[in-house]
C-alpha positions in Angstrom: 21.4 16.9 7.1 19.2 16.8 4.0 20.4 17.5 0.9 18.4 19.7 -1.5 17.7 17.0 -4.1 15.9 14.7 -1.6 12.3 16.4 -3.0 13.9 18.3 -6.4 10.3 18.2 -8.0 7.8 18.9 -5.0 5.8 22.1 -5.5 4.5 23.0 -1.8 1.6 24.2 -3.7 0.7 21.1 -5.5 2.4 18.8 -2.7 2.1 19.7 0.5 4.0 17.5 2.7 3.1 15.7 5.7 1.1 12.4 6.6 -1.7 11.4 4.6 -5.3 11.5 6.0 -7.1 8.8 4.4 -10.2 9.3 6.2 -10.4 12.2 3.8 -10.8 10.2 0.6 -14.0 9.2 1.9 -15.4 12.2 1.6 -17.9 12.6 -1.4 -17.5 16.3 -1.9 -13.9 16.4 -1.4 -11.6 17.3 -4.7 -10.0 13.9 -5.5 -7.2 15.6 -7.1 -6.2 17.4 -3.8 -6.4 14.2 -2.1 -3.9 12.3 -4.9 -2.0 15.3 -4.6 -2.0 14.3 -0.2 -0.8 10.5 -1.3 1.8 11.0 -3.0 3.4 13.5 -0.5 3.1 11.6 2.3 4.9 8.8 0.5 8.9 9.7 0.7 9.9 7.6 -1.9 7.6 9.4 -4.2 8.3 12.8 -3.5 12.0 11.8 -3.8 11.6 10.8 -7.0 9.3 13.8 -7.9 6.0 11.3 -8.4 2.9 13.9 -9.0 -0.7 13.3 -9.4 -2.2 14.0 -12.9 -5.8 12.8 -12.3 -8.0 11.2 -10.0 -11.5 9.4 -10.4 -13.4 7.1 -8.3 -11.0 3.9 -8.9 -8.6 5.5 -11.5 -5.7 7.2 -11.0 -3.0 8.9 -13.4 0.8 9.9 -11.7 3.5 11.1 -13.4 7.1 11.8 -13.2 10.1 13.8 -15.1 13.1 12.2 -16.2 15.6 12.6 -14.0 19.7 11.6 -14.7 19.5 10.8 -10.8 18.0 7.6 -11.9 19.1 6.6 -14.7 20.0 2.9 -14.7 21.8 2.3 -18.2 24.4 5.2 -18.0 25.1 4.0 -21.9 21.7 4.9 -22.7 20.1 6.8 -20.3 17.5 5.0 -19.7 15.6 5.0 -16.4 15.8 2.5 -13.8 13.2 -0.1 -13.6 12.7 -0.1 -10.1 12.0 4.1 -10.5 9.1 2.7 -12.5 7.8 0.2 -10.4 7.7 3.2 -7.8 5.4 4.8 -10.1 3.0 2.1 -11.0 3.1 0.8 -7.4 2.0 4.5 -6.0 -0.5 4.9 -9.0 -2.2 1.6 -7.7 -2.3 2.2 -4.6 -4.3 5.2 -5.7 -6.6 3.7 -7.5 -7.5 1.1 -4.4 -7.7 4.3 -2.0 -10.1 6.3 -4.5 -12.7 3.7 -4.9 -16.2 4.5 -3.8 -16.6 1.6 -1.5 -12.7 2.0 0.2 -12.6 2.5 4.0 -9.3 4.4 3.0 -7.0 1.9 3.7 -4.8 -0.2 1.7 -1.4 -1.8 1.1 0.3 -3.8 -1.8 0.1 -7.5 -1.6 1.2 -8.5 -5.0 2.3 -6.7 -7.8 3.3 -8.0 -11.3 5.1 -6.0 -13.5 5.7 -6.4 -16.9 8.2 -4.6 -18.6 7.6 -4.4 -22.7 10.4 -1.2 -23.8 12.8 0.4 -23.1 11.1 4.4 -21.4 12.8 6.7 -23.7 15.5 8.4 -22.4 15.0 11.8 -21.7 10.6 11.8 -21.8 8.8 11.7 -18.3 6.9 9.0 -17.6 2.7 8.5 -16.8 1.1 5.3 -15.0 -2.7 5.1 -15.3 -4.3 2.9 -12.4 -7.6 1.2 -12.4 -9.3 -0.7 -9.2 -11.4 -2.9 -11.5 -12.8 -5.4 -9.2 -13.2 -6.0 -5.4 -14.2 -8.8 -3.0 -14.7 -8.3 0.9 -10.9 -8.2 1.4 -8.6 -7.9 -2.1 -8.7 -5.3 -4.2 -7.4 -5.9 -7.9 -5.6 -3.6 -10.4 -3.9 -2.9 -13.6 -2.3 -0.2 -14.9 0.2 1.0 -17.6 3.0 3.0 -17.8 4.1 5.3 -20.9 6.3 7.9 -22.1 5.7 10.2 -24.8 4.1 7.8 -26.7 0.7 6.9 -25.0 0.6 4.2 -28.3 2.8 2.1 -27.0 3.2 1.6 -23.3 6.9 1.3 -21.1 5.3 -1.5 -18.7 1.9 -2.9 -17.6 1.7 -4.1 -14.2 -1.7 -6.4 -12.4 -1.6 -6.5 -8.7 -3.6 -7.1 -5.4 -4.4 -4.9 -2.7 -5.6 -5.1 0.6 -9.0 -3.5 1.0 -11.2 -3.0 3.5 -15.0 -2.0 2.4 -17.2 0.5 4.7 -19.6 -1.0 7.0 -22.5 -2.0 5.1 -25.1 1.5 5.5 -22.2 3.5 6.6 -22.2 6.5 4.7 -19.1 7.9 3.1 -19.3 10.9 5.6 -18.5 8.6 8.5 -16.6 5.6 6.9 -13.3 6.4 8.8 -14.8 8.8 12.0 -13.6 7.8 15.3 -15.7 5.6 16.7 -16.5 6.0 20.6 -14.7 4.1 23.5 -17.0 2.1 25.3 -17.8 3.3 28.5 -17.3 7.1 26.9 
């Protein structure tokens, strides 16, 4: 049975649920925030811990989530758990990898380093901003930071590798991720 605050802070609106399409992100005239919006809610963990997109760019990507006493993970303080953040940074990533121009749509975590410089404020929401700054024929590479209220002084930065497969060289974005035929079709 599911309980109701397995997805407290999707909006079926914002997030529609169901699998994610990545052969959409390909897509030049698509809106990049509706397709953020499709990642995260195809990912459980994030729409369990209410994980929204904020902004999408070609390689850049901006999540956010609220505070939420669910996870806190200093019950003295009220401070969030540090694995709720990784979550985030992890998801905002990912996004980044999947939104840049040369992506087949495709792409999972291989490393990611976190670094954790203060305490989130307890209470404040929290923001990760994701850029793909560099690929190679198979590695995509990241960084991103993480903030609350105070965009001055960030929670946690992270750096990490992704798997990433480019399109066929002269395959337009249109086609990237179309079925190809069967032979002897």
């Amino acid at each position: 049975m599911a309980q109701e605050h397995d997805t407290p802070h999707t909006d079926p609106q914002r997030d529609p649920p169901g699998e994610f399409q990545a052969e959409t992100l390909v897509d030049p005239h698509a809106d990049m925030l509706q397709l953020a919006r499709k990642f995260s809610a195809s990912l459980p963990h994030a729409r369990a811990l209410g994980i929204t997109a904020e902004a999408m760019a070609p390689g850049r990507a901006t999540y956010a989530m609220p505070y939420d006493k669910r996870f806190i993970g200093d019950p003295e303080t009220g401070v969030m758990a540090g694995g709720v953040l990784s979550v985030l940074l992890d998801t905002s990533c990912g996004a980044s990898v999947l939104s840049h121009p040369l992506c087949n749509g495709q792409t999972a975590t291989l490393d990611l380093r976190i670094d954790y410089m203060r305490a989130a404020t307890p209470g404040q929401g929290l923001r990760a901003e994701a850029e793909c700054y560099h690929v190679t024929r198979s590695v995509a590479f990241v960084r991103a930071n993480a903030y609350d209220n105070d965009s001055d002084s960030p929670v946690a930065s992270a750096a990490g590798a992704f798997t990433f497969q480019s399109r066929a060289p002269g395959e337009s974005p249109d086609n990237a991720l179309s079925p190809k035929p069967e032979a002897g079709a």
